[in-house]
C-alpha positions in Angstrom: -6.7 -27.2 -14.0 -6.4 -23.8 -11.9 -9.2 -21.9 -12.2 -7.0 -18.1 -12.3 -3.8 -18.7 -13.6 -1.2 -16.2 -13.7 2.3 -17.3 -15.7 5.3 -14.8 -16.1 3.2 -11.9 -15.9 5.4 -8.8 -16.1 4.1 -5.4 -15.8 5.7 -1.6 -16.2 3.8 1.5 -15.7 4.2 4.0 -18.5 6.9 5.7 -18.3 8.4 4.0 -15.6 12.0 3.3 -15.5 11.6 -0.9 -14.2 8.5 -2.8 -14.1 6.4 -3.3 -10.9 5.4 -6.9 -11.7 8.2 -9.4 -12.6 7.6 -12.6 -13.7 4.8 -13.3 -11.6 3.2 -17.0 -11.7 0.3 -17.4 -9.5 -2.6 -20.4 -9.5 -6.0 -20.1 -7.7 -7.7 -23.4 -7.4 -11.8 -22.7 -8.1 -13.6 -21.9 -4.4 -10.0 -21.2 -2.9 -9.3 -18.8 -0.5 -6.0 -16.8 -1.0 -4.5 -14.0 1.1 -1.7 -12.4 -0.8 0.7 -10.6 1.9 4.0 -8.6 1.2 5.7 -5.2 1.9 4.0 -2.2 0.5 5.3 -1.4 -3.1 5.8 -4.8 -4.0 3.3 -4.6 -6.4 0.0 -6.7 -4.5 -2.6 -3.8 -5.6 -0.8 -3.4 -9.6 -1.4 -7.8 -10.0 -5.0 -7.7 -8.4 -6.2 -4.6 -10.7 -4.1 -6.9 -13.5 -6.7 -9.1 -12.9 -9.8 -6.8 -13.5 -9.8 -5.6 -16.9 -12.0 -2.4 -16.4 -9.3 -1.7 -13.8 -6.1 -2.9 -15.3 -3.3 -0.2 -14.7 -2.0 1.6 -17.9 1.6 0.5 -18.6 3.4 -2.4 -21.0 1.9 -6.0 -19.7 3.7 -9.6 -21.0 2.8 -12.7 -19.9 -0.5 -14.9 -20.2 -3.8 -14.5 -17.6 -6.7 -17.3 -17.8 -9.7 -17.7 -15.7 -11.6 -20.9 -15.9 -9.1 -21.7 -19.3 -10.2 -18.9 -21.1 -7.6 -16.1 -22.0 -8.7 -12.5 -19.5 -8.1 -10.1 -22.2 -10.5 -12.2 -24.6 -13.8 -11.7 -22.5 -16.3 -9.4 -23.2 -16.5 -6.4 -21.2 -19.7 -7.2 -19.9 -18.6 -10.8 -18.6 -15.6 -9.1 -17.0 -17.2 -7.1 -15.2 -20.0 -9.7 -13.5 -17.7 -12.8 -13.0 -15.3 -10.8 -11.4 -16.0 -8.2 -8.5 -13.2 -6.1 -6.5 -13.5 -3.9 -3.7 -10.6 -1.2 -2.9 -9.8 -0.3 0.6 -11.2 3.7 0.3 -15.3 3.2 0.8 -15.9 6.6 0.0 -13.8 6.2 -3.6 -15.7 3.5 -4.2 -19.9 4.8 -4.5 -21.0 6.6 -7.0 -24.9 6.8 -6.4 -26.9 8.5 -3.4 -28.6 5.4 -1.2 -28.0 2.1 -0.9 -30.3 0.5 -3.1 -29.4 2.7 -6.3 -25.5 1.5 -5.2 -26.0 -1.7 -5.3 -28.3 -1.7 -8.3 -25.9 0.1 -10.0 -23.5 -2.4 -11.7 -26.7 -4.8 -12.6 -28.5 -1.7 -14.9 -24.6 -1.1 -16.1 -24.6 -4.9 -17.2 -27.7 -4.6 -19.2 -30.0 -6.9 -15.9 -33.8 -7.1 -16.5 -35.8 -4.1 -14.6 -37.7 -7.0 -13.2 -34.8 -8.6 -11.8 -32.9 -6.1 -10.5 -35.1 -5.8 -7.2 -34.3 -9.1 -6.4 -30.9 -9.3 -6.6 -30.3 -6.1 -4.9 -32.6 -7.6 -2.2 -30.6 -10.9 -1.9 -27.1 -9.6 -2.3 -28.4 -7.1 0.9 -29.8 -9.8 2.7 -26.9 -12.1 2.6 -24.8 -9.4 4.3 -27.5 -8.5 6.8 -27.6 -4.7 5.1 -31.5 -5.0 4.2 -32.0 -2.4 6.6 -29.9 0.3 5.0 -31.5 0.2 1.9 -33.5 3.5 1.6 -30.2 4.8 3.6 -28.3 7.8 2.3 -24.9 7.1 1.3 -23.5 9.8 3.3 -25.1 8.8 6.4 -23.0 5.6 6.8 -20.5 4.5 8.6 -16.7 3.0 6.6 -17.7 -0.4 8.0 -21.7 0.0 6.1 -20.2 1.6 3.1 -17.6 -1.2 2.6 -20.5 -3.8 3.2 -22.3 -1.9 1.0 -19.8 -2.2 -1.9 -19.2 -5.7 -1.1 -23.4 -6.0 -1.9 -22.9 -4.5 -5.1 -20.0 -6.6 -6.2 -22.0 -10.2 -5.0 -25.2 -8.6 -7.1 -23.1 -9.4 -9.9 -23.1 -13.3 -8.9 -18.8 -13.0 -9.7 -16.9 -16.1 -9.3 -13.8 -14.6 -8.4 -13.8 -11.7 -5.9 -10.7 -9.3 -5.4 -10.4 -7.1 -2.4 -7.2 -4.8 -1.7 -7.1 -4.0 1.9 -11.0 -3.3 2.3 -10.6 -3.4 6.2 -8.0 -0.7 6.0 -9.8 2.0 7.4 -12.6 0.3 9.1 -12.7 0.6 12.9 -12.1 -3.6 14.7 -16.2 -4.4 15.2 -16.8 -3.2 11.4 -13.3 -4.7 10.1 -15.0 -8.3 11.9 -18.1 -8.1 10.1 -16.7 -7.2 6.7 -14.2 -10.3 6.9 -17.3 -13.1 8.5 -19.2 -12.3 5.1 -16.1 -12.3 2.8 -15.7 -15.7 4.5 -19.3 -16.6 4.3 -19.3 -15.6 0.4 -16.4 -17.8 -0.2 -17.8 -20.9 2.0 -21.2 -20.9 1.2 -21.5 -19.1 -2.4 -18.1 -21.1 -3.4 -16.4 -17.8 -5.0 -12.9 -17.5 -5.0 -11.6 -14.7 -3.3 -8.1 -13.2 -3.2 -7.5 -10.8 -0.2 -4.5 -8.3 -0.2 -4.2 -7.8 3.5 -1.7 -6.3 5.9 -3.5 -6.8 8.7 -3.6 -11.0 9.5 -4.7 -11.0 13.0 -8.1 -13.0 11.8 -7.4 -14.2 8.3 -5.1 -16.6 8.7 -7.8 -19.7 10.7 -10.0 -18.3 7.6 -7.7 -18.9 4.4 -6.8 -21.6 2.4 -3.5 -19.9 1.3 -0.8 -17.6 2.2 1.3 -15.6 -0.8 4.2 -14.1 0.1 4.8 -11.3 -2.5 8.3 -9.4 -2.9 9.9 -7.8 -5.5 7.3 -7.7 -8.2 6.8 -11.7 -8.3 5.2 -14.7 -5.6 7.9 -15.6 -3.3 5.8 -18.4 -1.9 2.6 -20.0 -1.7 2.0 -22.2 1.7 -1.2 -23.3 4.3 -1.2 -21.4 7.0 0.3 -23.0 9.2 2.7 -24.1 7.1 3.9 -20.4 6.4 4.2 -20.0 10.4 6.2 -22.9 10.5 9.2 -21.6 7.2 8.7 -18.2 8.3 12.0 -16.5 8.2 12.8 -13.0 8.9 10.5 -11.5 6.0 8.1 -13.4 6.7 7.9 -13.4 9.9 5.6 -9.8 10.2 3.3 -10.9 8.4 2.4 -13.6 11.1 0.0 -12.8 13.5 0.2 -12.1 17.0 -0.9 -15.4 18.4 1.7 -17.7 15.7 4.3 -15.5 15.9 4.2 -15.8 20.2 4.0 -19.4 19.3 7.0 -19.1 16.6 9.4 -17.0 19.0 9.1 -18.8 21.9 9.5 -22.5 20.7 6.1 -23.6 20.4 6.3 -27.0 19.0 3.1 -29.6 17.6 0.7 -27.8 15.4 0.7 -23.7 15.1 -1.7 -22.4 16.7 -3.9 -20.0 14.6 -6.6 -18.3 16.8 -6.9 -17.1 20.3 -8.7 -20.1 21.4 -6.0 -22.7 19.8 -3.0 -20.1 21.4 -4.9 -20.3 24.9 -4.9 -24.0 24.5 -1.1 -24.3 23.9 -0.7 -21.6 26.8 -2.0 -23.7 29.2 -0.2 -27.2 28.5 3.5 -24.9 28.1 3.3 -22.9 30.7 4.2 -23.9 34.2 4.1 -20.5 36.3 1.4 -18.8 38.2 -0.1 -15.4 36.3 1.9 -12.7 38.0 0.5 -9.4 39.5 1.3 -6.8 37.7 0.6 -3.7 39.5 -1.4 -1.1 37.3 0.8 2.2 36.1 -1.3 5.1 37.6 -1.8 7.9 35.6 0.4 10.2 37.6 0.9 13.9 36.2 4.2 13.9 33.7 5.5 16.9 35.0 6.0 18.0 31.5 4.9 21.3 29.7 1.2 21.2 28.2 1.3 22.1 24.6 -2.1 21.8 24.0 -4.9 21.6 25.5 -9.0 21.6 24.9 -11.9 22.6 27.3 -15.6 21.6 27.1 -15.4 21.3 23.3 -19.0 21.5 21.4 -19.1 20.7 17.5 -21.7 20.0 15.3 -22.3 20.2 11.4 -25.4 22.3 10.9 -27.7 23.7 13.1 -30.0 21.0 13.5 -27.6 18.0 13.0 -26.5 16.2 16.1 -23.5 17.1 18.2 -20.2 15.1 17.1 -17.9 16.4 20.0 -20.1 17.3 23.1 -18.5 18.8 26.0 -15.1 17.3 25.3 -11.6 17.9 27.2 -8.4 17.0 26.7 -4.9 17.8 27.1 -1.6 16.9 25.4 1.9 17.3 27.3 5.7 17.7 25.4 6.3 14.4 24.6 3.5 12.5 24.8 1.4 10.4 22.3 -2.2 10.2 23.0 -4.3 7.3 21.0 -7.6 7.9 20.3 -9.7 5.1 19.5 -13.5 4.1 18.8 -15.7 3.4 16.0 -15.9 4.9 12.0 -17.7 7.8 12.2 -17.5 8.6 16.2 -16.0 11.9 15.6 -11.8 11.3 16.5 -11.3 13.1 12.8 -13.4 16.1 14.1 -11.9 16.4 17.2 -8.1 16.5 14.8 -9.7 19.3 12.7 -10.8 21.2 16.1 -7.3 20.7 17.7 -5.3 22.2 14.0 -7.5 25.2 13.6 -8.9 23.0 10.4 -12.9 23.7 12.1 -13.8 25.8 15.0 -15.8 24.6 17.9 -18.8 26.0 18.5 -18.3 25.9 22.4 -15.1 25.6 24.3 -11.1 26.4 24.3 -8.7 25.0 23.0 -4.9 26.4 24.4 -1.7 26.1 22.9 1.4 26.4 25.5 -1.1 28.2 28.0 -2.1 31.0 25.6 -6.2 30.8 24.0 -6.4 29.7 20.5 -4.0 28.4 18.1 -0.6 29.1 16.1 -0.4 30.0 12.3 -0.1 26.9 10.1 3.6 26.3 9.7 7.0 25.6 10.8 7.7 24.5 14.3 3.8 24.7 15.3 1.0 22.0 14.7 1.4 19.6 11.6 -2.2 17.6 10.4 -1.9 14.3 8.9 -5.4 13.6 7.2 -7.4 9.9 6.7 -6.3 10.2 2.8 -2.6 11.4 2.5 -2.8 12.2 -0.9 -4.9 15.8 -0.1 -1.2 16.9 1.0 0.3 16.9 -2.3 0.5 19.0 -5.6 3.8 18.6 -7.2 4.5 15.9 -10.2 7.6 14.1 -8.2 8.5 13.2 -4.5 11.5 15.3 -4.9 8.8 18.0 -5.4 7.0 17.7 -2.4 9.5 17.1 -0.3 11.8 20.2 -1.4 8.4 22.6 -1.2 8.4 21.5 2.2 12.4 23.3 3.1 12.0 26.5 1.1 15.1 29.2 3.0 15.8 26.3 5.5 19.6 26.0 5.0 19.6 22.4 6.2 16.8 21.4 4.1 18.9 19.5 1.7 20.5 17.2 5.0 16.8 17.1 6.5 15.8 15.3 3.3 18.1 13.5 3.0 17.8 11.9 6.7 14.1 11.2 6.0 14.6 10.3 2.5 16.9 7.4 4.1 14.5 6.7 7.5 11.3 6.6 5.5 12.5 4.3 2.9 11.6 7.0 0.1 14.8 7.0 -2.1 13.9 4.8 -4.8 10.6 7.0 -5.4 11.9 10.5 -5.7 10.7 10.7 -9.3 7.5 9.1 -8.9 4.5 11.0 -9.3 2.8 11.0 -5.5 -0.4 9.2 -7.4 1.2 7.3 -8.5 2.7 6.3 -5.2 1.2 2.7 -3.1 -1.2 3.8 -0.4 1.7 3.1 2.4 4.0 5.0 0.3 1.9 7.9 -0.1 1.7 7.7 4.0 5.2 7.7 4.3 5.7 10.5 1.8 3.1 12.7 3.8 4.7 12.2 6.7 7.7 13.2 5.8 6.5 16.3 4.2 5.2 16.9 7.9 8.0 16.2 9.6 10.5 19.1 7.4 8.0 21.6 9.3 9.5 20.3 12.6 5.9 20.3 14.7 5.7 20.9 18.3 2.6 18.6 17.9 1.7 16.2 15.6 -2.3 14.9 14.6 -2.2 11.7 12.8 -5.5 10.6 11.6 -5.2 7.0 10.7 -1.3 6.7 10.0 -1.1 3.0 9.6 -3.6 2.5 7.2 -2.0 0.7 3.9 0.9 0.5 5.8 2.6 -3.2 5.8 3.6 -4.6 9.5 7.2 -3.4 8.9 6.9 -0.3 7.9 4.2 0.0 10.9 6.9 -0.7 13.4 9.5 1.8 11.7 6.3 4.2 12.1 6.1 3.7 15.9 9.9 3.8 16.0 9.9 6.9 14.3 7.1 8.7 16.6 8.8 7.3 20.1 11.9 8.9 18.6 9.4 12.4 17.9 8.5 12.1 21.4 11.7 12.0 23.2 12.7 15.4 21.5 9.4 16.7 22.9 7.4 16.5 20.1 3.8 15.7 21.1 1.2 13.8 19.7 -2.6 12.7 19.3 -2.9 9.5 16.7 -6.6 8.8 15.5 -6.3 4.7 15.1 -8.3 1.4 14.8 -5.3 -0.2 15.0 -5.4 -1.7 18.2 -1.8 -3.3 18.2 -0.1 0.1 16.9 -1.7 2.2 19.9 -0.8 -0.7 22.8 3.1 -0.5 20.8 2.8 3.1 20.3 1.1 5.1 22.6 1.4 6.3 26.5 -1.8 6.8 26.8 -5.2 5.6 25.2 -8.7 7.1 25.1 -12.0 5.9 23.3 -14.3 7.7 21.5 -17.6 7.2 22.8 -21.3 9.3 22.9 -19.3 12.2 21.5 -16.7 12.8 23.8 -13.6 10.5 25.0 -14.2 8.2 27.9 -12.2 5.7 29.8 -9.0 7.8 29.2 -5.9 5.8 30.8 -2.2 4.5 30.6 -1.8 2.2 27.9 -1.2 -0.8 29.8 -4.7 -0.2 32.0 -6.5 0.7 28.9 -5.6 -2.2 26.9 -5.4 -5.2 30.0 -9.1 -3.7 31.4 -10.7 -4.6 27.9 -12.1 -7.9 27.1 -12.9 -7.6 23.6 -11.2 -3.8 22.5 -7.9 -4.9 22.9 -4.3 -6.6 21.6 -4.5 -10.0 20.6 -1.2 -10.8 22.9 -4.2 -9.8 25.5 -6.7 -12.1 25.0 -3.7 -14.9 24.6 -2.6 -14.3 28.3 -4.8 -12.7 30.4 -5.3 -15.0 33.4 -3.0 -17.5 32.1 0.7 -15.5 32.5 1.5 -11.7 33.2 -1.0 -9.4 31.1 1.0 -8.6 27.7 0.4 -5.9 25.1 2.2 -7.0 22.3 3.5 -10.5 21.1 7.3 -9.4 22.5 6.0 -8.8 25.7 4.3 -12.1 25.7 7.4 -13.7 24.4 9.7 -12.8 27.0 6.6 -13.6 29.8 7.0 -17.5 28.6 10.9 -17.0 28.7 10.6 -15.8 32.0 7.8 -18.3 33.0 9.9 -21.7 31.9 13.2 -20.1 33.3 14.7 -18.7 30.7 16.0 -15.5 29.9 13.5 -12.7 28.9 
């Protein structure tokens, strides 16, 4: 007998005009594993909060839930809410005490936990994830990667037996999104809970997992091993594979998949039969291009006394050009976007925009922000809303929405309330609210996050497109893969200001470990590759076919 078992669940929000979740069947063995994948909007976050009672979405549900045989909707409140934890993919949305211990005690006082005990458990579930340290630690004073730890604490206080997490590695920088998935996987393996992950990023999970769950539509199109999925992916599917299986996939790879980058390295070397070429480094020659913007020994800090965030900081963006700026939660990249919009003021330094000191007016045809959480952009009650607040006296606005409406796959949500909106949808909305302003410069602050692996590549399609009409850009990312695909240049944020700033290609193929997966495959083995296309034509190349 399954231990979650989820028959013809149907869900519709109120007041919706068609139901999110159709006919959903879905059966978790006890101690399994499960990664749930699938475009965003098909409804992955609506069935895992289905599954949470104190969290279940308001709306008109049919269809019967059971865990461990017994009805959901028939347990008491207080054995929902230990035997079954969730964490969201927002840390900050997610505390609601000042330090760490008081967090993670938090659901055991709620739960009616001896005093006695509480100490101990808080202690355990703290040691477990190697957070014992933090525990007289403010809240505040955390990075996303120790406040998502710190939430997964306070769910495995609770001793649940079934764990939920929707996209808790979202925002968290690669080093932090690493640890956070080694003690989901540790939880699962060595406590025996069952975990279900709603994940769009795969590059890691899939060696972990037991299962793959292709969700479309409202309902589970599949339910396959691992490698299994890799080998029936079709075109759907085949995004959601990782970089290493998918190179694997695309090329011909026959035997076993290969899951990780030490099983793709191993295939690499029996396949192919060529000697690594020498790619010549691109050098970071000048673009000839006109400088929109530009900053100059930036200082920042936040309060007199607190330590400097961006300290003696320059950089300069040219028509056309999209800067990535990586590094770790909490480095400053989101300060430096405030300083570069006009949002904070530096307490040292310049900042020029086209050659003249200091910054535009907020508006048309100037600099566009795109913050972490997308949702601070709106204040209508419909898409259509938004969007046409964005157009007022433009006499094209109508077309303008239209064309996005259409490129940002937004017409079947123009009478949704934004909040109501998927977190990828709510990116895509902000964006295109953005983009009716027609910026000379765009600053994206984490533009992928919640976004499925299709709608990532529209995304970077959509910004190369910006650039070549001369739009420039500066993208704040931990998304390794979207900067190599994206970006012309690349920049880490390191001891308050940005070091090692380079092409692309010499940022990514200098790095051993802050770098592409299609990297690590191939370096020493074929030509360097970014990105799992690149390495796919390298093989075609290498065994004599066509690239």
């Amino acid at each position: 007998m399954a231990y979650l078992a989820v028959s013809d669940l149907t869900f519709t929000y109120h007041g919706a005009a068609a139901p999110v979740l159709t006919g959903c069947d879905l059966s978790v063995g006890e101690g399994e594993f499960l990664l749930v994948v699938g475009p965003s909007g098909c409804g992955k976050t609506t069935l895992l909060r289905t599954l949470k009672p104190a969290l279940a979405p308001y709306g008109e549900t049919t269809g019967t839930i059971t865990l461990d045989g017994a009805p959901l909707d028939q347990l008491s409140p207080r054995d929902a809410a230990t035997l079954i934890g969730f964490v969201g993919q927002d840390p900050e949305r997610q505390t609601v005490t000042d330090t760490v211990f008081a967090e993670i005690a938090f659901g055991l006082e709620s739960t009616g936990v001896e005093g006695a005990l509480i100490a101990g458990r808080v202690a355990e579930a703290a040691g477990f994830l190697g957070i014992s340290h933090l525990a007289s630690r403010k809240i505040s004073e955390l990075s996303g990667g120790e406040k998502q730890l710190v939430n997964l604490a306070a769910a495995l206080a609770l001793r649940p037996r079934l764990l939920l997490l929707d996209e808790p590695v979202a925002r968290l920088d690669p080093p932090a999104k690493l640890r956070f998935l080694s003690a989901v996987r540790r939880i699962n393996e060595e406590a025996g809970v069952t975990v279900i992950l709603v994940c769009h990023d795969t590059e890691e999970l899939f060696p972990a997992v037991d299962r793959v769950a292709m969700m479309e539509n409202g309902a589970i199109k599949s339910i396959l091993p691992p490698r299994e999925f890799v080998r029936k992916a079709q075109n759907g599917d085949l995004p959601f594979v990782p970089t290493v299986p998918r190179i694997w996939l695309l090329s011909g790879g026959t035997g076993e998949p290969p899951l990780s980058v030490r099983e793709g390295r191993a295939w690499l070397k029996e396949t192919i039969r060529a000697t690594p070429e020498n790619v010549p480094e691109k050098g970071d020659a000048p673009t000839g291009k006109e400088e929109f913007l530009s900053a100059r020994y930036l200082w920042f800090r936040y309060g007199r006394n607190a330590p400097d965030v961006v300290a003696n900081l320059s950089c300069s963006l040219s028509a056309g050009e999209i800067l990535a700026v990586l590094g770790p939660n909490g480095a400053g990249k989101t300060t430096l976007l405030k300083l570069l919009a006009g949002i904070l003021r530096p307490v040292a330094g310049t900042i020029r925009y086209e050659g003249k000191k200091g910054l535009p007016k907020a508006g048309r045809n100037a600099i566009s922000y795109l913050p972490q959480d997308p949702a601070l952009l709106f204040a209508s009650d419909t898409v259509r809303e938004e969007l046409d607040e964005m157009t007022g006296g433009d006499p094209d606005g109508a077309a303008k929405i239209e064309k996005l409406v259409a490129r940002l796959s937004l017409g079947g949500l123009l009478d949704s309330h934004p909040y109501d909106l998927s977190g990828g949808e709510q990116t895509r909305l902000a964006i295109a609210k953005l983009l009716l302003l027609s910026p000379r410069v765009l600053l994206l602050d984490e533009p992928t996050a919640g976004l499925d692996p299709v709608a990532k590549t529209d995304l970077s399609t959509l910004l190369r497109e910006l650039a070549n009409e001369g739009c420039g850009m500066i993208v704040a990312t931990h998304d390794l893969t979207f900067a190599a695909e994206t970006a012309d240049c690349a920049a880490a944020f390191f001891n308050a200001t940005l070091t090692s700033p380079a092409d692309t290609f010499r940022f990514f193929s200098a790095n051993r470990f802050y770098t592409t997966q299609a990297v690590r495959l191939t370096r020493d083995l074929t030509r360097v590759c970014l990105t799992a296309d690149e390495a796919v034509a390298a093989l075609r190349k290498a065994e004599g076919g066509t690239p």
